[in-house]
C-alpha atoms as a printed R data frame, in Angstrom:
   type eleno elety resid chain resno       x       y       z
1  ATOM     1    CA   UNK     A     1  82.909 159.822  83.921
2  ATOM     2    CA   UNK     A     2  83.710 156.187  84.846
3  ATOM     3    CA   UNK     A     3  83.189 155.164  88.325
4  ATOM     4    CA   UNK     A     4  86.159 154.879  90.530
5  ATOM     5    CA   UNK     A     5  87.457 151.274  91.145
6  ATOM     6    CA   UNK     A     6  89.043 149.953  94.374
7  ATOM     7    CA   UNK     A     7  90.486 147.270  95.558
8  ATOM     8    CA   UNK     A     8  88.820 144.422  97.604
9  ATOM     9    CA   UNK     A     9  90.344 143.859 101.230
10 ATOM    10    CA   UNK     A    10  88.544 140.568 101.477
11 ATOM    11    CA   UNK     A    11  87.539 137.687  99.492
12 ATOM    12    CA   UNK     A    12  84.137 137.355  98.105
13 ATOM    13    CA   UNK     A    13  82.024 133.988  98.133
14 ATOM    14    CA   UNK     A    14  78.901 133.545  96.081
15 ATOM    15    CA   UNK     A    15  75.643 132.439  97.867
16 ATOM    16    CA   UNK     A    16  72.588 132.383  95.990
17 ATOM    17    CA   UNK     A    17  73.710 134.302  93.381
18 ATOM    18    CA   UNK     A    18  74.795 136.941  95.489
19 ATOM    19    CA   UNK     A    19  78.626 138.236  96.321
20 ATOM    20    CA   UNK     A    20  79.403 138.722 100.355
21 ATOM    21    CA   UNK     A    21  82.402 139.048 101.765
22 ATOM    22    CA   UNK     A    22  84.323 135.625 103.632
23 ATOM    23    CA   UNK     A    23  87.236 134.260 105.923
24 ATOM    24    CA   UNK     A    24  90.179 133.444 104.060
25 ATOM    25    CA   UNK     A    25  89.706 130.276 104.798
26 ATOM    26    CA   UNK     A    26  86.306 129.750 103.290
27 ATOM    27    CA   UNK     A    27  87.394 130.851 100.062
28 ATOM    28    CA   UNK     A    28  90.321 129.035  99.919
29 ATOM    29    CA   UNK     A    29  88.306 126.113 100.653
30 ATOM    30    CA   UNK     A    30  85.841 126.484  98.084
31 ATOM    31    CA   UNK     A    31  87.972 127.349  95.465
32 ATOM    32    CA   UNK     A    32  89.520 123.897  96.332
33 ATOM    33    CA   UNK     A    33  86.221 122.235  96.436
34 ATOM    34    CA   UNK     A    34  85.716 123.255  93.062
35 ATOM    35    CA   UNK     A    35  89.181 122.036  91.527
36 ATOM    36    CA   UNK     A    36  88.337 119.342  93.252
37 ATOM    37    CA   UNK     A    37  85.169 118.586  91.588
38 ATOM    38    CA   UNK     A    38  86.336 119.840  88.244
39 ATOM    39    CA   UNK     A    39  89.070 116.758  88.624
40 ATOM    40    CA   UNK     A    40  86.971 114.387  89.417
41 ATOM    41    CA   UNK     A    41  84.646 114.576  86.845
42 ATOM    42    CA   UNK     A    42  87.669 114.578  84.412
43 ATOM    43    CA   UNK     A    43  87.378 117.561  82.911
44 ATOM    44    CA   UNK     A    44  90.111 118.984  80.643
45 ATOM    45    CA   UNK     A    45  92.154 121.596  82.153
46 ATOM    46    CA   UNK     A    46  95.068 123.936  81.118
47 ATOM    47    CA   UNK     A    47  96.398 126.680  82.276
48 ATOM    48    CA   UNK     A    48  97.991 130.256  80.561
49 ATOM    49    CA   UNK     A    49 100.386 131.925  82.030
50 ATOM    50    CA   UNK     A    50 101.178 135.834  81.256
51 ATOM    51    CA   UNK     A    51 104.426 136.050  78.654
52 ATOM    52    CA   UNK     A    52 105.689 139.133  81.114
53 ATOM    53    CA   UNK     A    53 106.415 137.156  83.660
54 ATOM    54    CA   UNK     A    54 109.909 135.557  84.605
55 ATOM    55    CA   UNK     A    55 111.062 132.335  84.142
56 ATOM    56    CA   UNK     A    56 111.073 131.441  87.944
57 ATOM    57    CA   UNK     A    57 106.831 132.580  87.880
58 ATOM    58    CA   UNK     A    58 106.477 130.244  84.246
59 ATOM    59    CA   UNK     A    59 108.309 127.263  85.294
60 ATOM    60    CA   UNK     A    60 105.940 127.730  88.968
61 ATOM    61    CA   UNK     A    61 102.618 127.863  87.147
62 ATOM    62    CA   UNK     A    62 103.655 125.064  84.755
63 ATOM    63    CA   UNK     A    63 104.645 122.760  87.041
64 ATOM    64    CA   UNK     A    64 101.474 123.801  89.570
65 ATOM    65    CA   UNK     A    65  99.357 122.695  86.567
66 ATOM    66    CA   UNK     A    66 101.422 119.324  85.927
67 ATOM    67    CA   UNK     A    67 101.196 118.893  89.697
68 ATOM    68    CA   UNK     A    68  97.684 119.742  91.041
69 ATOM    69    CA   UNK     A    69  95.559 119.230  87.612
70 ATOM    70    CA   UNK     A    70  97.651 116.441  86.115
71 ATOM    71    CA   UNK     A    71  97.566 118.632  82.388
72 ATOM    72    CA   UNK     A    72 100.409 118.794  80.273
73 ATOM    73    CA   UNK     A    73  97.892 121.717  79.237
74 ATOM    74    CA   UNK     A    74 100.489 124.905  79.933
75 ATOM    75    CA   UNK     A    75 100.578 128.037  77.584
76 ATOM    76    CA   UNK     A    76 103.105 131.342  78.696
77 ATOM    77    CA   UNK     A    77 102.377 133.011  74.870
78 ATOM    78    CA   UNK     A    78 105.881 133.450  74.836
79 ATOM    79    CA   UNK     A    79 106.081 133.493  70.992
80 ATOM    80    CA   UNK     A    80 104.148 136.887  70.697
């Protein structure tokens, strides 16, 4: 039998390899330290967005990528 799966209540940060569990705040700000750093080294980004979403939630994730990572890089897989 599989084990049961629940939901986290909490973000998780990494620390020396390990998960604990973190403020909102902390893991916003890491996650932002990291696009930050990813940008800055000019890495190539993109970004895929799910093909069962609506319009409104496509057209928000494209332009989040044109806006925040500067990519033209946007894929919905609408054509499936």
């Amino acid at each position: 039998m599989a084990p049961r799966l629940t939901r986290l209540t909490q973000p998780l940060v990494r620390d020396r390899g390990e998960l604990r569990p973190a403020s909102w705040d902390e893991a916003l700000d890491r996650a932002a330290t990291g696009f930050r750093k990813v940008l800055d080294e000019g890495a190539m980004t993109g970004l895929f967005s799910c093909s069962k979403t609506t319009n409104e939630l496509n057209f928000a994730a494209q332009k989040f990528s044109r806006v925040v990572f500067r990519s033209n890089n946007v894929d919905s897989c609408n054509r499936t």
